[in-house]
N, C-alpha and C positions, 0 to 999 in steps of 0.2 A: 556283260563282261564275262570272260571265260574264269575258270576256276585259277589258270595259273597267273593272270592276272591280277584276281584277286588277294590273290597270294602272293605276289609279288609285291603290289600294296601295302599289305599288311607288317611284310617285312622290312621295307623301306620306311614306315612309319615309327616301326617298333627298335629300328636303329636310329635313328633320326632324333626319337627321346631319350634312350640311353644314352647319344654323344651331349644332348640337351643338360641331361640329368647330374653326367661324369665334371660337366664343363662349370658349374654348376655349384659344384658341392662346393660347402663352406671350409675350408681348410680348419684342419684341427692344432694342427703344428707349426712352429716358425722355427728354423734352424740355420744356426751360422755356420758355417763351416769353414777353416782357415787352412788351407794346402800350399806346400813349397811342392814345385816340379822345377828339374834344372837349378838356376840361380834365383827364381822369385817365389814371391810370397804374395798371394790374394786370400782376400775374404769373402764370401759370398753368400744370399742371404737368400733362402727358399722356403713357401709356405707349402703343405700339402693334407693329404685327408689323413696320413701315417708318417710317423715319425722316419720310421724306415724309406719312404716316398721323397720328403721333404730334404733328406739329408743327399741321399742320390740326385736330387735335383741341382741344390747346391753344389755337390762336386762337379756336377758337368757344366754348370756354368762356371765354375772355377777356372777348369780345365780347357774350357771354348778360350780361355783369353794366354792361358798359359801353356799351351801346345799346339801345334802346329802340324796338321798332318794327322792320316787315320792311327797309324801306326804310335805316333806321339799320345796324340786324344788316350786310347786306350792303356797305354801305359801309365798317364798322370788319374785315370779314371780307377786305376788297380789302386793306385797311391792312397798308404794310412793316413788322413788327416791330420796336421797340429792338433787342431783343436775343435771341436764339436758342441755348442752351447744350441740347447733345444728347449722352447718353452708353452706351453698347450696355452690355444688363442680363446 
């Protein structure tokens, strides 16, 4: 095998366990998050490695059911939360 080859291998592998590893980790946080956009109200529930992760998770799953459109998504995703209840797993 040629060098760039081999190195091309290397690399592919060395990505390969990093998405392994990210995919992987045990979440540290569980976080509810409760957003009005418009006329409605969801809750939504996300775990992640960081509390800051976990909470951003939740709003955009919030936001997937309560906006409609990039331009929407982005606007209910700016949006302050009701309410934020986080508790290490």
């Amino acid at each position: 095998m040629s060098k760039s080859t081999k190195a091309t291998v290397v690399f592919l592998a060395l990505m390969v366990g990093v998405v392994v590893y990210l995919s992987l980790r045990i979440p540290a946080f569980e976080c509810e998050v409760c957003l009005t956009f418009g006329q409605e109200r969801v809750c939504r529930t996300a775990a992640s490695g960081s509390r800051k992760e976990a909470i951003e998770s939740a709003v955009t799953s919030a936001c997937g059911t309560l906006a409609s459109g990039m331009s929407e998504s982005i606007r209910c995703q700016n949006t302050r939360p009701d309410s934020v209840t986080c508790v290490p797993k």
